[in-house]
C-alpha positions as CSV (number, residue, x, y, z in Angstrom):
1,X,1.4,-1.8,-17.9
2,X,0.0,1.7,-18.9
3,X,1.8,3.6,-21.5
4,X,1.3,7.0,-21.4
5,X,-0.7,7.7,-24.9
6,X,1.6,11.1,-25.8
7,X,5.1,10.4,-24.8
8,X,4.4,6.6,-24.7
9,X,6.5,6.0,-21.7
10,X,5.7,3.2,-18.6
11,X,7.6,5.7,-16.3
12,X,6.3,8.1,-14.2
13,X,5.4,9.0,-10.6
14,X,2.1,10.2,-11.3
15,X,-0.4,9.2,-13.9
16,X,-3.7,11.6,-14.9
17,X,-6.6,11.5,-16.9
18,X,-8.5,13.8,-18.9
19,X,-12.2,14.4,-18.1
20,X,-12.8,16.0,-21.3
21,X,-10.8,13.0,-23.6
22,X,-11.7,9.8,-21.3
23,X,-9.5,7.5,-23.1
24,X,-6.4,9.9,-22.8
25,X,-4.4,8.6,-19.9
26,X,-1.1,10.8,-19.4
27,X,2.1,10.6,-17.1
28,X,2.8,13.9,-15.1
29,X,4.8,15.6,-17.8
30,X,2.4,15.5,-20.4
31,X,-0.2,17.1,-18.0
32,X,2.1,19.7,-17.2
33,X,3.1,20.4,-20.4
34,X,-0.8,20.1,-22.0
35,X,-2.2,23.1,-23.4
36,X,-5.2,22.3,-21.5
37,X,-4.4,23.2,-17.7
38,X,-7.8,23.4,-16.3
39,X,-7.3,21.3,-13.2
40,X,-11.1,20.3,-12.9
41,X,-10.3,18.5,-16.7
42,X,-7.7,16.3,-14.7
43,X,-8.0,13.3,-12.3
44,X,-5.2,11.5,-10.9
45,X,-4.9,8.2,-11.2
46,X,-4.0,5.8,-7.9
47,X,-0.4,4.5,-8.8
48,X,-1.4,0.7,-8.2
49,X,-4.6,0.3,-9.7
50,X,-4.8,3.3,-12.1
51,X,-8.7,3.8,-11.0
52,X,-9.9,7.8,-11.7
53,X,-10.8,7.9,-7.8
54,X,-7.7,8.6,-6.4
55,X,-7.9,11.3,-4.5
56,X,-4.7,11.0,-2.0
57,X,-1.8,12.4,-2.3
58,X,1.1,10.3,-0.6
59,X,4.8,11.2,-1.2
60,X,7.3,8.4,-1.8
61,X,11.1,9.4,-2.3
62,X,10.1,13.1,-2.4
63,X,7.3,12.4,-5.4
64,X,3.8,13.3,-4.7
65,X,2.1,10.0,-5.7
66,X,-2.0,9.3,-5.6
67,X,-3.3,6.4,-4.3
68,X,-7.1,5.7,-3.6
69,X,-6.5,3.9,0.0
């Protein structure tokens, strides 16, 4: 499983990576709580196959989720 390389946690609803750092892969918290909140440095990451192409939103239990299907 991914571990999330700041708060090294498996759990999250959302998983992003940093465009700028390509081997810094980050659960939602971390990117909202990253000094660097330029949106275009983030891509989300599809939930089942943690590619950087997701680009679709879906919502599951009230959490926006990314998958690339």
């Amino acid at each position: 499983m991914i571990r999330c390389e700041l708060c090294k946690t498996l759990r999250s609803n959302a998983w992003y990576k940093n465009e700028k750092t390509t081997d810094t892969v980050v659960c939602n918290n971390c990117c909202d709580s990253s000094v660097d909140t330029d949106p275009k440095n983030w891509t989300a990451l599809c939930v089942k196959c943690l590619m950087s192409e997701a680009a679709y939103p879906i919502y599951t239990a009230g959490f926006k989720q990314y998958a690339c299907w």
